[in-house]
C-alpha positions in Angstrom: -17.9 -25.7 10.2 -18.7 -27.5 7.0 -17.8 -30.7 9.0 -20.5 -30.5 11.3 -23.1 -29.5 7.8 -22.5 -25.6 8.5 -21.8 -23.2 5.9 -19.9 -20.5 5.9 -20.6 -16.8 3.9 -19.5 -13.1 3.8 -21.5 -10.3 3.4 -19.2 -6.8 1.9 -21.1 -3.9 1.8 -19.1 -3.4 -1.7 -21.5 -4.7 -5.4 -21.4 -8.2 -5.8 -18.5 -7.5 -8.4 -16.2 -5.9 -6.2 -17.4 -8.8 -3.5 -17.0 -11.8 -5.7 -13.4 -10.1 -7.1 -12.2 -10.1 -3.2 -13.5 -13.6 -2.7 -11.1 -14.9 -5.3 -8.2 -12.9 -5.1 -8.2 -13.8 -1.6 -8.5 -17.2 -1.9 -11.3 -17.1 0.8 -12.7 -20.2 0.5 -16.3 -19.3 0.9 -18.8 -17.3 -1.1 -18.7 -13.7 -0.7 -21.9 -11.7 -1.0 -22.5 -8.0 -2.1 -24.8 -6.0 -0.3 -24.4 -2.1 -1.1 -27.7 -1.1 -0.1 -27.6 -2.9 3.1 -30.4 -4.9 2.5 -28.8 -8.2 4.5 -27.7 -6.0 7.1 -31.3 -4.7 7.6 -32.3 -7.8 8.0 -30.4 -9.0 10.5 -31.4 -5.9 12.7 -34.7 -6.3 11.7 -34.8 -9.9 13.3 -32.2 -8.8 15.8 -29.9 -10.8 15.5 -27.1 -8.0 15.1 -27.4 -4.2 14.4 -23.7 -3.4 12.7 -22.3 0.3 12.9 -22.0 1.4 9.5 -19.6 4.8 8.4 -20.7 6.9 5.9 -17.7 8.8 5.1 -15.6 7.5 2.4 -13.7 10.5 1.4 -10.3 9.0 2.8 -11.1 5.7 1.2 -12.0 7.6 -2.6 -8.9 9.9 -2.5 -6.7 7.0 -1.0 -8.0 4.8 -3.7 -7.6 7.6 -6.7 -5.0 6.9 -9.3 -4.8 3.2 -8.1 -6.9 2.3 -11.0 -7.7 -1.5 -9.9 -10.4 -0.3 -7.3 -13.1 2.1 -6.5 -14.8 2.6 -3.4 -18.4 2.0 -4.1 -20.9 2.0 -1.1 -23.7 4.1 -2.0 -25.4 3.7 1.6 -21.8 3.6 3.6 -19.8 0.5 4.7 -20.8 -1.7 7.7 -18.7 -2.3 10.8 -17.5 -5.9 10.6 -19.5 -8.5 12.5 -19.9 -12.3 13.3 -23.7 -14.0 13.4 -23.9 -17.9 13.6 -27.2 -19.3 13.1 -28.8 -22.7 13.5 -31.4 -24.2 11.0 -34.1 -22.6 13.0 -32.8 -19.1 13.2 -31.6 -19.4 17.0 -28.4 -17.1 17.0 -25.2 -19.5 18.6 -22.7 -16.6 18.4 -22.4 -12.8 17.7 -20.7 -10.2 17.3 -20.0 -6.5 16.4 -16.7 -4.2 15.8 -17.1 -1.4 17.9 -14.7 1.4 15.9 -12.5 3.8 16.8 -9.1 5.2 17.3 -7.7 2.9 19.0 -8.8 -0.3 16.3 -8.2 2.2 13.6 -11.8 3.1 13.2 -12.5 -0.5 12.6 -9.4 -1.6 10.3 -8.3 -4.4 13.6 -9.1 -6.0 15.9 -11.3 -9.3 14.5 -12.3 -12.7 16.8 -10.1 -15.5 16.3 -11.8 -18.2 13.8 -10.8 -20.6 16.7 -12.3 -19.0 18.9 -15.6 -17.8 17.5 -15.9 -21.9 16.5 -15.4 -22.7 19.8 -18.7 -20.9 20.7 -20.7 -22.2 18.0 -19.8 -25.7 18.8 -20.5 -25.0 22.8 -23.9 -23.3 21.7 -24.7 -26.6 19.3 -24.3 -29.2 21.9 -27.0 -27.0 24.4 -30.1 -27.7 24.5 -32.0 -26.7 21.5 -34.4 -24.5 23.1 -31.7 -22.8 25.0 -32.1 -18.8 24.2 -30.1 -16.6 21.7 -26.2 -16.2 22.6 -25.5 -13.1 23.9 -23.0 -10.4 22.0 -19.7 -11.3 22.8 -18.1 -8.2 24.2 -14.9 -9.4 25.1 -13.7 -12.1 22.4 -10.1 -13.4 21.9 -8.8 -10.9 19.5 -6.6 -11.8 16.4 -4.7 -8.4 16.9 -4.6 -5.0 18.7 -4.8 -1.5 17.5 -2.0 1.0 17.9 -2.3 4.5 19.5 -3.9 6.6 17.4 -1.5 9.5 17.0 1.1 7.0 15.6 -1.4 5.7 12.9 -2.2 9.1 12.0 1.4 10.2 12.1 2.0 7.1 9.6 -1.1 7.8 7.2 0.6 11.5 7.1 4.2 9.8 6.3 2.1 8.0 3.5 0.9 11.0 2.0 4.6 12.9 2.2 3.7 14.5 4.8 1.3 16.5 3.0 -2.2 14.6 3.9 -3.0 11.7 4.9 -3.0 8.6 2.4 -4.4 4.6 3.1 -1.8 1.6 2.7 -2.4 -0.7 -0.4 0.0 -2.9 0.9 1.8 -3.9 4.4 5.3 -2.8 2.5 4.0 0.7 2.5 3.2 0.7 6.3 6.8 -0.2 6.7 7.9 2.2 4.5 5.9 5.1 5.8 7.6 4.2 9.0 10.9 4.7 7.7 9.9 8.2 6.3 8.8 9.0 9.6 12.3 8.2 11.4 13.9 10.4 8.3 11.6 13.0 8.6 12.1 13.5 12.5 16.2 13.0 12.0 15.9 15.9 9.5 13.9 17.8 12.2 16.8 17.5 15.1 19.5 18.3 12.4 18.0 20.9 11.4 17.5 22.1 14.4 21.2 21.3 15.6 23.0 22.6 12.9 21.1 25.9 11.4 19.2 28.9 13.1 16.8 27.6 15.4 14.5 31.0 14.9 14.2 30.1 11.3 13.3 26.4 11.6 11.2 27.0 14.4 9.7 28.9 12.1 9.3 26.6 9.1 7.7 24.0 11.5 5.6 26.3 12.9 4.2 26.7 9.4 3.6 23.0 8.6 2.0 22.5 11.8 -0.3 24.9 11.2 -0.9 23.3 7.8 -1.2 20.1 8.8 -3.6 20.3 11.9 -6.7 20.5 10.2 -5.4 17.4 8.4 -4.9 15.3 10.7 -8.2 16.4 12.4 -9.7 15.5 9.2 -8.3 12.4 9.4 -10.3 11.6 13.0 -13.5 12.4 11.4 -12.9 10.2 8.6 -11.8 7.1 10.6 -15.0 6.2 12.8 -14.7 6.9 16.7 -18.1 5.9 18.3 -15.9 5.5 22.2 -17.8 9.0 23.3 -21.0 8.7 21.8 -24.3 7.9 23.1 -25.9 7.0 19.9 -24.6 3.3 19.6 -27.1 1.1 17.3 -28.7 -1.7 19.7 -26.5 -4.3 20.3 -29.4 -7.2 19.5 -32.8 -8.3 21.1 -33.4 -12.1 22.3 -36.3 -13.9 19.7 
C-alpha cells in the first residue's frame, strides 16, 4: 500500500489512549486512531462511503473485563462493526466493506477480508479509469476465518465462566482450556448418570438448566445478531 504512496490507518471506537496502547502492543504497524463518539464513523456515512453497524451493549465486555485490571471497556456511544474503506486522493471509494454480525461470526468477533485480497481490489480499482464510479460493498470477500455454531461458542463462554455465566477469552489458551472443561464437565454428566440414581441427577441438572437458560439467552442479546432484522444501516450511496 505504502509502495504505491497509500497510507494505511485504524479507526477503534475505544479513546485515543486505549487506541494508541493497542497500536503498540500489537505491533500494528500503522497509526491507530480513537474515535469514541463516532465522529469518523459519521463521517463516512455522511459521505456514504460506509454506514458501520455499531452495538450498544457492552455489559458482557465490562463484566468480562472486571478484575482484569489492565483494560476497561470504554465506548460511551457503543462500538462499531468492523469495516474496510479505501479511498483515492479525490475521495472516489476503490474498496469497501462492512461486518455484518451475528451468531454465526460471533456477533462480529470473525470473520475479516484477507489483507491480500482487499489489496487486490484497491490495486484493480487504481489501474481503472479515474472517473470510473465508487466500488461497490463487497458482500462476499475472501474471508480470513469462519465462525463456529453458535451454541458451541456459547457453551464455551459458559465453560469460561465455570459454568456459572458466561465470561470473554483474554487469551486463545483460555478458549482451549474452556474446551477441556467442557469435555470434563459432560464426562462428569454420563458418570453421573451411570453410576448413581438417575432420579436424583436428573434432578440436579434439571435445576442448572433452569439456572442457566436465561444465561445463555442473555448471552444472545449481548453478542449482536442483525441475520433477522429489517433495520440494517444502508450499506452506502454512489458520490
Amino acid at each position: 500500500m505504502r509502495a504505491s504512496g497509500g497510507e494505511i490507518y485504524g479507526i477503534s471506537s475505544e479513546p485515543q489512549t486505549l487506541a494508541g496502547r493497542a497500536s503498540a502492543d500489537w505491533k500494528l504497524g500503522f497509526e491507530t486512531v480513537g474515535d469514541p463518539h463516532h465522529e469518523i464513523a459519521k463521517a463516512c456515512r455522511d459521505k456514504g462511503w460506509i454506514d458501520l453497524f455499531v452495538n450498544k451493549r457492552l455489559e458482557f465486555l465490562k463484566r468480562s473485563a472486571a478484575g482484569s485490571g489492565d483494560w476497561t471497556p470504554t465506548h460511551p456511544k457503543g462500538f462499531f462493526q468492523p469495516g474496510v474503506l479505501g479511498l483515492d486522493n479525490a475521495g472516489r471509494v476503490l474498496y469497501r466493506w462492512r461486518g455484518v454480525p451475528t451468531h454465526k461470526n460471533m456477533g462480529g468477533a470473525t470473520e475479516r477480508p484477507t489483507a491480500e485480497y482487499v489489496w487486490e481490489q484497491v490495486a484493480r480499482a487504481l489501474d481503472s479509469d479515474g472517473g470510473a464510479p465508487d466500488a461497490p460493498l463487497d458482500t462476499k470477500p475472501t474471508l480470513d476465518s469462519s465462525g463456529i455454531p453458535w451454541p458451541l461458542f456459547a457453551a464455551l463462554l459458559i465453560a469460561n465462566g465455570w459454568f456459572l455465566g458466561g465470561r470473554g477469552f483474554k487469551s486463545a489458551r483460555r478458549v482451549a482450556l474452556a474446551g477441556l472443561r467442557l469435555v470434563i464437565f459432560a464426562a462428569t454428566w454420563i458418570a453421573a448418570f451411570m453410576w448413581l440414581p438417575a432420579l436424583p441427577v436428573a434432578a440436579v441438572l434439571a435445576c442448572w438448566l433452569a439456572y442457566i437458560t436465561p444465561k445463555v439467552r442473555w448471552l444472545g442479546r449481548e453478542f449482536q445478531d442483525v441475520s433477522g432484522s429489517s433495520h440494517w444501516p444502508s450499506p452506502s450511496r454512489t458520490v
